[in-house]
C-alpha positions in Angstrom: 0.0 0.0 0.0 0.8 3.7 -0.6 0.5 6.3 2.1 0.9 9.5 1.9 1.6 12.0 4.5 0.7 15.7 4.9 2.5 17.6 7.5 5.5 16.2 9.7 5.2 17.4 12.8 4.6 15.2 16.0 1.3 13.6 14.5 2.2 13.1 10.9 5.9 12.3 11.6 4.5 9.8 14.4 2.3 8.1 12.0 5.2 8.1 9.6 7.8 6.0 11.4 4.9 3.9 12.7 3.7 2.4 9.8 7.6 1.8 8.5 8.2 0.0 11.8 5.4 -2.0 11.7 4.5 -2.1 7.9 6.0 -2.7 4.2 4.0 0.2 3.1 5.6 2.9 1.1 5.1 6.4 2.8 5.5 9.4 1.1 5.8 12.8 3.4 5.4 17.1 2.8 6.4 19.0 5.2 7.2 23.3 4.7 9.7 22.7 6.4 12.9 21.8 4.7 15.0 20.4 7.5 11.8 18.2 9.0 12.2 16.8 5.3 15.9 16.2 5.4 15.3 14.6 9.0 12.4 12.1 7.6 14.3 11.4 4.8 17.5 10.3 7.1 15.8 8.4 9.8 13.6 6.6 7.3 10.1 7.8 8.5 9.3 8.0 4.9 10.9 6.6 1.1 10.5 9.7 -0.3 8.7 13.2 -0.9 4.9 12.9 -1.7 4.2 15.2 -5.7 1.6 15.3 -7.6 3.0 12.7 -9.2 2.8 9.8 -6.4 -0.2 11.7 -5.0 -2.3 9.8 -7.7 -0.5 6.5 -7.0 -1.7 7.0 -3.0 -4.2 4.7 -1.9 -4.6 6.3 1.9 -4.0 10.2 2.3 -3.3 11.5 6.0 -3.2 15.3 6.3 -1.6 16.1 9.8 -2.0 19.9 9.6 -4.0 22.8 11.5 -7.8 22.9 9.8 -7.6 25.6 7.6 -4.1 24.5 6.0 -5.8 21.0 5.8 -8.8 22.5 4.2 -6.7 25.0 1.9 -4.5 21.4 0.7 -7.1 19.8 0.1 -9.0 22.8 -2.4 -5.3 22.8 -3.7 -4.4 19.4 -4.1 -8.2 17.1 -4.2 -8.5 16.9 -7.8 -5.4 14.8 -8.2 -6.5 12.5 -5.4 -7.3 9.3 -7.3 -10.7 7.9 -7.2 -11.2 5.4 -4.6 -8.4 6.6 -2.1 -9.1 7.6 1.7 -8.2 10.7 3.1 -8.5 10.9 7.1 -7.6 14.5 8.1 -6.1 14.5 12.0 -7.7 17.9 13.2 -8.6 18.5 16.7 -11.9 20.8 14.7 -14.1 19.1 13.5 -17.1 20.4 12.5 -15.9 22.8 10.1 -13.5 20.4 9.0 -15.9 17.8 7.8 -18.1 20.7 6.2 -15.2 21.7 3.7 -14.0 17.9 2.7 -16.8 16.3 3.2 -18.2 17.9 -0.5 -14.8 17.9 -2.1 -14.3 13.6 -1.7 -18.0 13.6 -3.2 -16.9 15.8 -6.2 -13.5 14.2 -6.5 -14.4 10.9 -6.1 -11.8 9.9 -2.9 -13.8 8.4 0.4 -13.3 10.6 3.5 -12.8 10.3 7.2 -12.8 12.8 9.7 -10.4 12.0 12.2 -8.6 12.9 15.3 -6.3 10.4 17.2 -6.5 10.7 21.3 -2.2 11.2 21.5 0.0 14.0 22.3 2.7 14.8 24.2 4.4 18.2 25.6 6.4 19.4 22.5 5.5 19.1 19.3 7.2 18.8 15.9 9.0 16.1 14.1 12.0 15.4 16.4 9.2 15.0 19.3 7.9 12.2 17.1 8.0 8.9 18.4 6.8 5.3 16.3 4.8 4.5 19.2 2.8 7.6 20.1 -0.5 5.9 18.9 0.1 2.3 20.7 -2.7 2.1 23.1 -4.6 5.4 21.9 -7.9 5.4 20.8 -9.4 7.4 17.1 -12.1 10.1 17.0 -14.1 9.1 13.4 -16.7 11.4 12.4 -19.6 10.2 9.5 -20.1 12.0 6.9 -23.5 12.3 5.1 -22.5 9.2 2.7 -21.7 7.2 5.3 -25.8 5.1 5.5 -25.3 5.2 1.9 -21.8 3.5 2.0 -23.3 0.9 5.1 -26.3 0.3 3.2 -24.4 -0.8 -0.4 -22.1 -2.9 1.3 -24.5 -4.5 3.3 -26.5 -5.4 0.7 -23.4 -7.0 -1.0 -23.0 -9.2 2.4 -26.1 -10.1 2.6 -26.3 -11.7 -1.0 -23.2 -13.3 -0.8 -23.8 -15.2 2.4 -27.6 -16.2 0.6 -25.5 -18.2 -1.9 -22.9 -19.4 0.3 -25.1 -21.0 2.6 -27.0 -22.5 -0.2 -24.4 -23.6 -1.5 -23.2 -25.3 1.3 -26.6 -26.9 2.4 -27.0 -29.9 0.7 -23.1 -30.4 1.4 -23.8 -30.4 5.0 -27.0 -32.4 5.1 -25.5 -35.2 3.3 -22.2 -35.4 5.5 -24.2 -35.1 8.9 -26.3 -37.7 7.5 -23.3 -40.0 6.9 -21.6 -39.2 10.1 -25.3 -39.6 12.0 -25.3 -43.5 10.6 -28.1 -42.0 8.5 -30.2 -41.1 11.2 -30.3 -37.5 11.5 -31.3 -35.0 8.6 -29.9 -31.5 9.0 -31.1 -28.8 7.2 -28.7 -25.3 7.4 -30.7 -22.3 7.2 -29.3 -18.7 6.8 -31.0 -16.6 9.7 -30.9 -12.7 8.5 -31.3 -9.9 10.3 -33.0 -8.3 7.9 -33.2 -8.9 3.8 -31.6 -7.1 1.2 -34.3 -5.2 0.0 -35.9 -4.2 3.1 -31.9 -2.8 5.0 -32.5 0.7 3.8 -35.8 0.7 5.6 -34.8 -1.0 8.1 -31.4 1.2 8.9 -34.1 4.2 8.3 -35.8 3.4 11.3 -33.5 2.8 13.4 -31.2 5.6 12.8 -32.0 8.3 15.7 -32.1 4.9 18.1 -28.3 3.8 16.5 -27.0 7.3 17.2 -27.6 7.5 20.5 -26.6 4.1 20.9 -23.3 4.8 18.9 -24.2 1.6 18.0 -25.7 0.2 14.2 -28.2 -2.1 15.4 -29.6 -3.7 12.2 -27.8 -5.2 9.5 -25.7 -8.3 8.1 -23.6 -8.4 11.5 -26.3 -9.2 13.1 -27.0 -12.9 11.1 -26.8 -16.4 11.8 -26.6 -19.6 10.7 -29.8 -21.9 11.8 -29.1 -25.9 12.4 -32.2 -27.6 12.1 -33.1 -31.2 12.9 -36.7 -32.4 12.6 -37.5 -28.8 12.8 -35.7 -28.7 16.3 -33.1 -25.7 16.8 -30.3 -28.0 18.1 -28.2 -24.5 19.2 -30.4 -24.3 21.5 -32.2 -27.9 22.4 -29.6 -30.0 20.7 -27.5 -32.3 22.3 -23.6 -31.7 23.2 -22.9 -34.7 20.7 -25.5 -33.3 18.1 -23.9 -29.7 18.4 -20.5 -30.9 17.8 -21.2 -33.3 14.9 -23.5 -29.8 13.4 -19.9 -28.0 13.4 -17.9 -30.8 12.0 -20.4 -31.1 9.1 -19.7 -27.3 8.4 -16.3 -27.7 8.8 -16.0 -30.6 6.2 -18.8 -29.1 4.1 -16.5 -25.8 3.7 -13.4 -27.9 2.5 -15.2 -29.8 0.2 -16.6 -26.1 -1.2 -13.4 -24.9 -0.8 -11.9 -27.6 -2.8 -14.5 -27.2 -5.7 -13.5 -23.4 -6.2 -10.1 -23.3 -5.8 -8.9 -27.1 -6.7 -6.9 -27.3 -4.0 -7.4 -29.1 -0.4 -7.4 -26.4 2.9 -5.7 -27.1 6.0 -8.2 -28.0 8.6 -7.7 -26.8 12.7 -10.1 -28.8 15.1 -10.0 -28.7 18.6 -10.6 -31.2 21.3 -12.6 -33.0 18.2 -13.4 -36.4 19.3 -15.0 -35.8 23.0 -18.8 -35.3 22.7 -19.0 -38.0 19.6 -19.7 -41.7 20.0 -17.3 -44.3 18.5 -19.2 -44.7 14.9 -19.5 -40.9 14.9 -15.5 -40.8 15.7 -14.6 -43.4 12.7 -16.7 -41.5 10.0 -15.2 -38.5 11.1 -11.8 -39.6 11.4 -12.2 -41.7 8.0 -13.3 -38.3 6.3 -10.2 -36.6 7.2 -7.4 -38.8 6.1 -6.8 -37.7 3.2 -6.7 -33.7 4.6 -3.8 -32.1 6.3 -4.9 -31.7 9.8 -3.8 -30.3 12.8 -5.6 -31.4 16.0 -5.6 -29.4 19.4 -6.4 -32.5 22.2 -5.7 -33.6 25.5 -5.6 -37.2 25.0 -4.2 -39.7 21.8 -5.9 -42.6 23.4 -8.9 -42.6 20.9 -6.8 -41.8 18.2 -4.5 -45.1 18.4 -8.0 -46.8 19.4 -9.2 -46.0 16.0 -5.7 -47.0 14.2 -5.9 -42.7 13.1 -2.4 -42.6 11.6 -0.6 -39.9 13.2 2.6 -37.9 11.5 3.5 -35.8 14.4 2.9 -35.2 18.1 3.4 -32.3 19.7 3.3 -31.5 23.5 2.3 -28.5 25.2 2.9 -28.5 29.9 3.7 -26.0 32.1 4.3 -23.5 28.8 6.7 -25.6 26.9 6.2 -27.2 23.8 7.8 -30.7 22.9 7.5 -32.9 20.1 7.0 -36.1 21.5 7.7 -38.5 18.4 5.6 -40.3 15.8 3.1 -43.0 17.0 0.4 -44.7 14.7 
């Protein structure tokens, strides 16, 4: 990523050697003063000086300067912002602030952010500037009037997506919990919304004056599920432990087998404590299914492991804090 930095001081020349200590990014600075430049350009806070030039090659603009020099840079300097870019300005204004960029990211076509990190410190300038000023701190954000538009769009976008994923993992994980069930149980995977696609906007509508005095959004994609059904029984909530965990598994081998369909290639797959709320036929399916897939399995036991001859490449050991590998075993 690009980043490019408006005003060196403490908070732009903090930012600066933050994100080189703690990033690949390539940061280009401005700064009136020439000798701040030099300084930045020494101690590697940034790779070089942001023009017009790399300004269009930015894909995050921070402007670290007193409100009306970051609103008179902006004027200056917004149309070659490229399309698509965010600019967060660092101002301890606000309101005014917002009211002069807000309009120019909407005519140039750049997404906004007003901003204002909680960090200081007695001097300022950038030999005050430290890489770890913001460690800890906390960031103002202000919306803007595109922001429920911006929610709304992308919510939408979520919301579809996850109606085909789940459908496209349903009968996937109805036929594997069948198998590993010894054909007994049917599941059926439902995708629970919080509210459909086409009725978010009326729903974010309504709850708007309630959300902002919450500082919360309370409606939306964030706010799904998934639904596990058997017999028309909610087994999250009335299931049994073993019926739960077999639910998961089923996911779990339902989204490597999808996984494997898109991208032809075999996922690593992380279980934990797997085998202690399943019954010995349930174990063998489960263990049979997973042969062929690089596992790694978090346990505190190999007993029913060797019991069900699971062949087992390497054993690793974790007491007291210490990790040992303990050997192979089959």
């Amino acid at each position: 990523m690009k980043v490019g930095i408006v005003g060196l001081g403490l908070m732009g020349g903090s930012m600066a050697k933050s994100i080189k200590a703690r990033t690949s990014h390539t940061v280009y600075g401005i700064d009136l003063d020439q000798e701040t430049m030099s300084l930045a350009r020494l101690c590697g806070a940034i790779d070089g000086p942001l023009t017009g030039e790399n300004l269009a090659r930015c894909d995050l603009v921070l402007v670290a300067l007193r409100p009306q020099a970051a609103i008179d840079w902006v004027r200056e300097k917004g149309a070659g912002i490229p399309k698509g870019a965010i600019l967060v300005d660092f101002c301890g204004v606000k309101r005014v602030v917002v009211e002069a960029l807000a309009p120019l990211a909407e005519e140039y076509g750049f997404s906004y952010i007003g901003g204002h990190p909680m960090a200081g410190r007695e001097r300022g300038g950038f030999t005050a500037s430290t890489e770890d000023l913001y460690v800890g701190a906390s960031m103002i954000l202000t919306p803007d009037k595109r922001t429920d538009m911006q929610l709304l769009e992308t919510g939408k976008k979520i919301i579809r997506r996850r109606k085909q994923f789940v459908e496209d993992l349903r009968e996937l994980v109805h036929d594997i919990h069948y198998r590993i069930s010894g054909e007994r149980e049917e599941l059926v995977l439902s995708y629970e919304a919080n509210t459909d696609d086409g009725a978010f906007e009326d729903a974010l509508v309504r709850a708007r004056v309630r959300d902002r005095k919450m500082c919360q959004t309370s409606v939306g994609p964030h706010r799904d599920d998934l639904l596990f059904t058997i017999g028309g029984v909610d087994i999250r909530r009335f299931g049994s432990q073993g019926q739960q965990r077999t639910s998961a598994l089923s996911l779990k081998l339902s989204e490597i087998e999808l996984v494997r369909t898109l991208i032809h290639d075999t996922p690593v797959l992380l279980l934990d404590d797997v085998l202690s709320e399943l019954d010995s036929r349930r174990q063998n399916y489960l263990l049979n299914s997973i042969g062929e897939i690089q596992t790694m399995i978090t346990c505190t036991g190999l007993d029913e492991f060797v019991r069900n001859r699971f062949q087992i490449n390497r054993v690793f050991q974790v007491m007291n804090g210490q990790i040992s590998e303990k050997g192979l075993c089959s």
